[in-house]
C-alpha positions in Angstrom: 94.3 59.7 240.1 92.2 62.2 240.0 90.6 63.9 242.8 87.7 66.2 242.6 87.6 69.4 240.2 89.0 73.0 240.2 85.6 74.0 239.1 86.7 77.6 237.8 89.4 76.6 235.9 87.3 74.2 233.3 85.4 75.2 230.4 84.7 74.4 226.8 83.6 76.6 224.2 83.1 76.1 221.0 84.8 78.3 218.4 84.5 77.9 214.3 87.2 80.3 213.3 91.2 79.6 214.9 94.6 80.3 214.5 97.1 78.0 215.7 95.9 75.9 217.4 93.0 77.6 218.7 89.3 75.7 219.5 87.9 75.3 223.2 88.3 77.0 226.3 89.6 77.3 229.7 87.9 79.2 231.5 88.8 81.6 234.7 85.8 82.7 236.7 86.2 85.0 239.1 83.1 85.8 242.0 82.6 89.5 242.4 81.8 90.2 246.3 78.8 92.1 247.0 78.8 95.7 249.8 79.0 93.5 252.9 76.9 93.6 255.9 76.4 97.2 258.0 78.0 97.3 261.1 75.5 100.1 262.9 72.4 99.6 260.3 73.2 103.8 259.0 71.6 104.8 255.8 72.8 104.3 252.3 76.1 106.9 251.6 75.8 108.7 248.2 79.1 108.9 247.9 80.8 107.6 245.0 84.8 107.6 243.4 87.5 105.8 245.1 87.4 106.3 249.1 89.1 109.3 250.4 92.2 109.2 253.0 89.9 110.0 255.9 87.5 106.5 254.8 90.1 105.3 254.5 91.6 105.4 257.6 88.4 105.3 260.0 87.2 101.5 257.8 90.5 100.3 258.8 90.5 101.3 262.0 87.1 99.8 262.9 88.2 96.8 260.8 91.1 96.0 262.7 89.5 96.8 266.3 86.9 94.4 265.5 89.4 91.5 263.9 92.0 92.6 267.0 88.5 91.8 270.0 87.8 88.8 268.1 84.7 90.1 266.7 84.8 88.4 263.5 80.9 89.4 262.3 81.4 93.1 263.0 85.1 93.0 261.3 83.1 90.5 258.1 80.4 93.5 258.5 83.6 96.2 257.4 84.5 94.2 254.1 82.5 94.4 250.9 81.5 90.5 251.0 80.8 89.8 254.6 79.2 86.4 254.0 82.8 84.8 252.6 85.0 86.5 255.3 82.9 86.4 258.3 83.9 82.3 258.4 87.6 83.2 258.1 88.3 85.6 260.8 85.8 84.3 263.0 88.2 81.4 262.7 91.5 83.6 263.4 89.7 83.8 267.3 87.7 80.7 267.1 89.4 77.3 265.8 92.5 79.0 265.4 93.1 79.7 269.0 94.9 83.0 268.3 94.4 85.5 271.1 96.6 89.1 272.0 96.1 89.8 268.2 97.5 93.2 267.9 97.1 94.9 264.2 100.0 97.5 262.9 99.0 99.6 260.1 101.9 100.8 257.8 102.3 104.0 255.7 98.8 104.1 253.3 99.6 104.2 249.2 96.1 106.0 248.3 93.6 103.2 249.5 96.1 100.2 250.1 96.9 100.0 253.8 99.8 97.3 254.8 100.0 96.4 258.1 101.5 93.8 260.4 100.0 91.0 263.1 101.6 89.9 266.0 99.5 87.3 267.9 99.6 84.1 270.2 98.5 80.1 269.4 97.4 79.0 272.8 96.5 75.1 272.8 96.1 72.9 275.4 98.9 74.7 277.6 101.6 75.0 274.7 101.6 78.5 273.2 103.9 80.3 270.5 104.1 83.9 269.3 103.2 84.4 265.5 104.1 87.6 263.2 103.4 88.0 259.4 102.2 91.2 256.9 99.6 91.3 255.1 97.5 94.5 253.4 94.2 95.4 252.6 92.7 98.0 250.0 89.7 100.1 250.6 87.1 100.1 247.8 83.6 102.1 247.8 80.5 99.7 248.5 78.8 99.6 245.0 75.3 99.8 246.6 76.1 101.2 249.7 78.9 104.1 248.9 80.3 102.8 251.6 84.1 102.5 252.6 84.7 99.1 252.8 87.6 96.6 252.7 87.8 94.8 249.8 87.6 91.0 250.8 90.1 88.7 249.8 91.6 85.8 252.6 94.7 87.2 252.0 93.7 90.2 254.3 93.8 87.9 257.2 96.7 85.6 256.2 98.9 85.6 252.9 98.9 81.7 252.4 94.9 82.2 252.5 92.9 81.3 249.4 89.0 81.5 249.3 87.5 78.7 251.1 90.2 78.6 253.5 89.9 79.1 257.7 92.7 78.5 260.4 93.1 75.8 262.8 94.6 74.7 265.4 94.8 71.3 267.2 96.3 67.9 266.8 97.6 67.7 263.0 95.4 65.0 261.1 98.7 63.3 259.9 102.2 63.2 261.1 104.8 65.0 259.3 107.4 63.8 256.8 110.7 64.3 255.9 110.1 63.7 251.9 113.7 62.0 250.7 114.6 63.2 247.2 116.4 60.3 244.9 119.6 61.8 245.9 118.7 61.4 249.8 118.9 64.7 250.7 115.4 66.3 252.3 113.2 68.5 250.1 111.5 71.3 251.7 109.2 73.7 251.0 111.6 76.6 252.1 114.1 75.4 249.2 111.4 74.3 246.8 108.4 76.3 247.4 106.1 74.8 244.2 106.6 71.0 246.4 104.8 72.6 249.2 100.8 71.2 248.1 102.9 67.8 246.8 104.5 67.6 250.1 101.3 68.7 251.8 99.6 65.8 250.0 102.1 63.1 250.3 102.1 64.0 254.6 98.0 63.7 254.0 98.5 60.4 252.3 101.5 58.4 253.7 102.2 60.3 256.9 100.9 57.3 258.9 103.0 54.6 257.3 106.1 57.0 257.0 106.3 55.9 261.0 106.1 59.5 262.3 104.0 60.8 265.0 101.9 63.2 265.5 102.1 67.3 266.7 100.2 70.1 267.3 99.6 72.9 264.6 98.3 75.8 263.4 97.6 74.9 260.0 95.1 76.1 256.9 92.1 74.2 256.5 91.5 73.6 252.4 87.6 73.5 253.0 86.5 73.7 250.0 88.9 71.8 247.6 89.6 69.0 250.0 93.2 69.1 249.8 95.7 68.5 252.5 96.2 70.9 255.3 98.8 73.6 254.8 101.0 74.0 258.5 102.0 77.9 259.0 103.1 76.7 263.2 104.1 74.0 265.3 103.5 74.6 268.8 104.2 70.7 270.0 106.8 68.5 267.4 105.9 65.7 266.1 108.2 63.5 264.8 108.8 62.9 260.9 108.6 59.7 259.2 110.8 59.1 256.1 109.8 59.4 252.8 111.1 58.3 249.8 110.4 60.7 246.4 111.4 59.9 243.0 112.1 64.4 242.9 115.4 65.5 241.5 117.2 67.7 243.3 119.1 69.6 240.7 115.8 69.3 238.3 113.7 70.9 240.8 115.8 74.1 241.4 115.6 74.3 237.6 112.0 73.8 237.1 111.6 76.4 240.0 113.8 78.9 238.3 112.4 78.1 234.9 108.7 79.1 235.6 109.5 82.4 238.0 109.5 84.1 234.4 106.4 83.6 233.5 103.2 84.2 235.4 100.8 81.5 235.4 103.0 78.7 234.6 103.5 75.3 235.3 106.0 72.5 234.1 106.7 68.8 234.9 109.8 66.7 234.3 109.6 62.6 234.5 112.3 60.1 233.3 111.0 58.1 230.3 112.5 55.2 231.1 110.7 54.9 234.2 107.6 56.8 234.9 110.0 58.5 237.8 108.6 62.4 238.0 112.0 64.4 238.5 110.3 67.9 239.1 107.2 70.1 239.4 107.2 73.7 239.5 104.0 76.2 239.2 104.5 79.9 239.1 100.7 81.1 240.2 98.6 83.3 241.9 96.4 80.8 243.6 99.1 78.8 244.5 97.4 75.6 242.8 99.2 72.9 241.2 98.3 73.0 238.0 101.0 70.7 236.7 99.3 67.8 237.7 96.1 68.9 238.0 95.2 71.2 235.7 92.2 70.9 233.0 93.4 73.1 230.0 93.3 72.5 226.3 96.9 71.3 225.5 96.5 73.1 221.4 98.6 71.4 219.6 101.0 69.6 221.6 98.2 67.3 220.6 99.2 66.4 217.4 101.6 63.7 219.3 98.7 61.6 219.5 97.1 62.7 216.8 99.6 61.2 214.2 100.3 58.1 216.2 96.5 57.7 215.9 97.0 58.4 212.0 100.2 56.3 211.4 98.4 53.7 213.8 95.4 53.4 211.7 96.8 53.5 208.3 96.0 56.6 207.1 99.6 58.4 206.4 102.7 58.1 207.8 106.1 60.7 208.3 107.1 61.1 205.1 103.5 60.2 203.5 101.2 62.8 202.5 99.6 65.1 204.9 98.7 68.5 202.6 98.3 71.8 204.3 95.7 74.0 202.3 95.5 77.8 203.5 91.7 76.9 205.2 90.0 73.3 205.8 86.3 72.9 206.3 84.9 70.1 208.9 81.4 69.8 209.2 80.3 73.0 207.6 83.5 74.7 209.9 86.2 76.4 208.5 89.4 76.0 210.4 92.6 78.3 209.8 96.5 77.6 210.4 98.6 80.3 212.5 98.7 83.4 210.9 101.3 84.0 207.8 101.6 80.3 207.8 102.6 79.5 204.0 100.3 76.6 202.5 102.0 73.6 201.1 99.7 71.4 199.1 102.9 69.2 199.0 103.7 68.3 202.8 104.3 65.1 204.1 103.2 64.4 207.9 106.7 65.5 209.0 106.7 68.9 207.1 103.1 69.9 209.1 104.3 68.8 212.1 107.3 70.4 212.6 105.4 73.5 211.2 102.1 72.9 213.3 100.0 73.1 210.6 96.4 72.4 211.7 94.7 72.2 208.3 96.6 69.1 207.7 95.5 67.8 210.4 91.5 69.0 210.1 91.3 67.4 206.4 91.6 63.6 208.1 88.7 64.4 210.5 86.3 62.8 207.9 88.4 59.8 207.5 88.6 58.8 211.4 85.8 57.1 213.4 84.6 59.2 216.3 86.3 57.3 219.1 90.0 56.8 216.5 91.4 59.7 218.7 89.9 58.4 221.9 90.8 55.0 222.0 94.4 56.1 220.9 94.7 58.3 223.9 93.4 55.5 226.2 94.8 52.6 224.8 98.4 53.6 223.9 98.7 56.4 226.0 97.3 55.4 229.5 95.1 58.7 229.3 91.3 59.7 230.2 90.3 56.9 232.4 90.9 58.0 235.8 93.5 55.4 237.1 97.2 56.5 237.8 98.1 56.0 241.4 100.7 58.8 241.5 101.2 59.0 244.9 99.1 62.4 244.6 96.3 64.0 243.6 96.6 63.9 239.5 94.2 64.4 236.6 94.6 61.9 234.1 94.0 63.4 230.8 90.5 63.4 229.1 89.8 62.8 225.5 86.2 62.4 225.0 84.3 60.6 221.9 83.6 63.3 219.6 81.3 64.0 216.7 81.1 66.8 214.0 83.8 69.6 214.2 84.6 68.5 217.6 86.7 65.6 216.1 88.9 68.1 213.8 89.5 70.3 216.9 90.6 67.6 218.9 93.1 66.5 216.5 94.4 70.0 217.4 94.2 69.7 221.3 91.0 71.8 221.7 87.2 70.9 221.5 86.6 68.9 225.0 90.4 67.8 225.1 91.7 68.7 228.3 94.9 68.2 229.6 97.9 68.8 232.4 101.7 69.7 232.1 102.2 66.2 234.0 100.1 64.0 231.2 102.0 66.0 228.0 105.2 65.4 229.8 103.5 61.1 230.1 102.8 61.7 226.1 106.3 62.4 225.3 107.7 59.7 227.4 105.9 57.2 225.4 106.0 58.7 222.4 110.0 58.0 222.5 110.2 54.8 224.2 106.9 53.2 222.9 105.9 51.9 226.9 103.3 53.9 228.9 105.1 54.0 232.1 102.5 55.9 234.5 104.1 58.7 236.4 104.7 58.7 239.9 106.6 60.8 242.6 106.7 57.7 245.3 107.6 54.5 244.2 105.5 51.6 243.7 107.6 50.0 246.3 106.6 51.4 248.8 102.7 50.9 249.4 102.5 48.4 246.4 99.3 50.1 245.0 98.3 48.9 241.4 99.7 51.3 238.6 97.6 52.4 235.4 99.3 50.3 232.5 98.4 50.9 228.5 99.2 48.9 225.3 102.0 51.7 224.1 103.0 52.1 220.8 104.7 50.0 218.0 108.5 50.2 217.6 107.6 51.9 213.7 105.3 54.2 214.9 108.2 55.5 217.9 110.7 55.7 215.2 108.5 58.1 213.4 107.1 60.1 216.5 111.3 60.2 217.4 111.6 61.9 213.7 108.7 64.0 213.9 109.7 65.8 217.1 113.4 66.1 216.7 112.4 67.8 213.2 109.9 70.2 214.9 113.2 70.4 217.5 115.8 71.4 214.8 113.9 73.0 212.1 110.3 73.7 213.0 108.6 75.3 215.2 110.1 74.0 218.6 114.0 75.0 217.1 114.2 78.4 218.7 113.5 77.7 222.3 115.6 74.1 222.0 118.5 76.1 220.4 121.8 75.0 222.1 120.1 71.7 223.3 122.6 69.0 222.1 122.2 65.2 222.0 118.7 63.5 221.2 116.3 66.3 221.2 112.4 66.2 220.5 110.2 68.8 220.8 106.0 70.2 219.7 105.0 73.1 220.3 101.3 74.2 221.2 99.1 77.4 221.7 95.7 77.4 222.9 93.0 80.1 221.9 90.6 80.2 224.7 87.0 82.0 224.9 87.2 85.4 226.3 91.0 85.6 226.3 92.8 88.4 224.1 96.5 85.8 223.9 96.7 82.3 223.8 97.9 79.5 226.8 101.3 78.7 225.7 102.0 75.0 225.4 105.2 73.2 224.7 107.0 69.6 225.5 110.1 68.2 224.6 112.9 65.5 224.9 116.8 65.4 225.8 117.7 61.9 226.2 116.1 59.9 229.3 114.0 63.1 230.6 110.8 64.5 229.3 109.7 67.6 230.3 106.1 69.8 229.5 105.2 73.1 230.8 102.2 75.3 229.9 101.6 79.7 230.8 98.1 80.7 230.4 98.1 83.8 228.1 101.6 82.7 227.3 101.2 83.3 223.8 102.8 80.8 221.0 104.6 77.9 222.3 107.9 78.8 221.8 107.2 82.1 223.7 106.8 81.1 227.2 106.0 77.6 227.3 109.3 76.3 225.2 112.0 78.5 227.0 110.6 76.9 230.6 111.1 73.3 229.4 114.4 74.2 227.4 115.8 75.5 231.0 114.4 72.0 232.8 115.9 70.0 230.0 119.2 71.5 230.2 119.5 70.8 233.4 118.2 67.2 233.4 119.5 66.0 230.2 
């Protein structure tokens, strides 16, 4: 279910002219820091170009001397947004309980400075040595000409993201030893993207797992909520069992799958039953976008989309479904993917498996504004905020539309938002016709109430089945799911978002009983990044 709102990764724009499958946005917003505080009130520098090796070295110096005594205002005062870092290494002395703090520097590469820490978690008589690396880069003050350090959390810690501090005391939950369906332990070490999951499932089920508690030096998630992130345990607690519906031979895949492309994420569940088998992310901010993210799926889409149209009667695989060069919506003219050929002779199959969105656009005037959502929510479980996971999840969202809003979400964009995890949910039930919601710890287990949908009639599967092993074997999905034997499905899906020069990559498929969907922002076309990621899970799973 979902839990709150990443609110820099959603946006919507709207956008007349596309290619592919390109209307709506995602948007990244990133806060530019200000010059920071003074730390002796000296007069404005009128210096300017990137700080010399002399700044350089005399900011860091005072930096560290400051962050080493514990002083985290003066060290905040030495960083170019004082009012966002003062919290966080005021915490490294304060909450953290980290004293004999002793800063390295490394070699300097022009205004990038690594360095190591060495320090020690003192609580309540127990006490432990800690040692990581970090860097820092000097910038000039845009106001100031100042040489400042340029604040991100990272400086202090690496596992830092903004709105994070350090804590130590009692941990809020006891930990886990998460049980994959094979029995064997999954850990972060071994599965690195599981580390929020397994945060989350500790935050959740820690007291019921039977463990008890110890005490930790852990990151606070402030601002998002989420579960606390340990980094050291001075006193053990001891683990409760959990049971996890994870795969331990999908989840190495999924790992490996998404480490070759930046800002991706993937999700693999068993169709049959709901059962996730893997989640993997591959990003920056170390968020999990699989489940939660909030991006325009493009036109992995059109799943839905011709359900809804086979559903209500308006065309069916191998009726017609014409794809004109250009369609107009609403005074809106919407294009397919660049050297596209028209064919004023397609059937729903043939511009499906070739993704072509102005087949798609020229039913918008035949569909009532809520066809697409009541589809989506009735059928497909999606958009109304009630799968019980066993984690934080968002749930799909496919608003009522009007005017060209209804032919762009026919094509995934508009105010259609979606997550790796609910594409991955689309597939499932596209090929068994039951909306089995997804979940990572069985129902068993806490006997919590599971979403449930009305799912799809055995005609309308056996077309979906044709539609997507088409698009698999001879459309647009064939490349990446070459050398896929067995029952294969796929759609494939790009994304044009405001602002960004390449599209988010989108792409889902089927091999037998596991479903898998994976989406890399500024991936490009489906097949390019999206569709080799789940070809890698599905070979491994299938």
């Amino acid at each position: 279910m979902r839990k709150g709102v990443k609110g820099a990764v959603v946006g919507t724009v709207f956008v007349a002219m596309i290619g592919g499958a390109g209307y709506g946005a995602f948007n990244l917003v990133s806060a530019l820091g200000g010059d920071g505080g003074s730390a002796t009130g000296g007069s404005t520098s009128s210096k300017s170009g990137p700080p010399d090796e002399d700044e350089v070295a005399e900011t860091t110096k005072e930096f560290f001397a400051a962050w080493e005594q514990g002083r985290g205002a003066r060290a905040a005062s030495f960083t170019n947004n004082a009012a966002d870092a003062e919290p966080v290494l005021t915490s490294f002395g304060g909450s953290a309980h980290l004293t004999d703090v002793r800063i390295t520097p490394g070699t300097p590469v022009g205004t990038t400075v690594p360095f190591s820490v060495r320090a020690t978690v003192s609580y309540k008589g127990a006490a432990k040595p800690l040692e990581y690396d970090s860097e820092l880069t000097v910038v000039r003050g845009i106001t100031t000409g100042r040489a400042l350090v340029d604040w991100q959390p990272t400086v202090v810690h690496p596992e830092l993201v903004k709105g994070d501090t350090l804590v130590t005391e009692e941990s809020a939950s006891p930990p886990i030893e998460a049980v994959a369906r094979d029995g064997s332990v999954l850990t972060k070490d071994e599965y690195p993207s599981l580390g929020p999951v397994l945060d989350d499932l500790r935050k959740r089920y820690g007291h019921e797992a039977g463990g008890t508690r110890g005490v930790e030096l852990s990151i606070r998630h402030t601002a998002t909520g989420a579960a606390d992130t340990a980094l050291l345990t001075l006193t053990e607690g001891r683990a409760g069992r959990l049971p996890t519906t994870i795969s331990p031979r999908v989840q190495a895949a999924a790992e490996k799958a998404v480490t070759g492309f930046k800002e991706s994420s993937v999700v693999a569940v068993k169709p049959s039953t709901g059962e996730i088998l893997a989640i993997a992310n591959n990003r920056v901010d170390k968020w999990n976008a699989a489940f939660e993210g909030e991006l325009a799926p493009g036109s992995t889409m059109k799943i839905i989309s011709a359900a809804m149209l086979i559903d209500n009667g308006l065309t069916t695989a191998d009726g017609p479904a014409p794809c004109p060069p250009k369609a107009l919506s609403d005074g809106h003219t919407f294009n397919n993917l660049k050297g596209l050929e028209a064919n004023e002779d397609a059937t729903l199959a043939d511009s499906f498996a070739r993704s072509c969105n102005t087949a798609f656009v020229k039913f918008a005037d035949e569909i009532q504004d809520d066809s697409l959502t009541k589809e989506a929510q009735e059928r497909f479980g999606l958009g109304r905020d009630d799968w019980k996971a066993g984690v934080t999840t968002f749930d799909g969202s496919v608003p009522v539309s009007e005017g060209p809003d209804t032919a762009a979400a026919l094509l995934g964009q508009g105010k259609v938002q979606m997550s790796p995890l609910n594409m991955a949910s689309v597939t499932a039930t596209a090929i068994t016709g039951s909306f089995r919601q997804p979940v990572i710890v069985p129902q068993s287990l806490d006997g919590r109430t599971l979403a449930r949908a009305e799912g799809l009639r055995p005609s309308t599967v056996d077309q979906l089945r044709a539609l997507m092993n088409r698009t698999a074997t001879s459309g647009t999905g064939q490349k990446a799911m070459s050398g896929l034997s067995g029952d294969i499905g796929a759609k494939t899906g790009s994304a044009e978002v405001d602002g960004q020069a390449t599209s988010n990559s989108w792409f889902t498929g089927f091999r037998g009983d596991v479903a898998a969907a994976a989406m890399a922002q500024q991936g490009g076309h489906g097949s390019d990044a999206a569709g080799p990621i789940v070809a890698q899970v599905l070979r491994a799973g299938g």
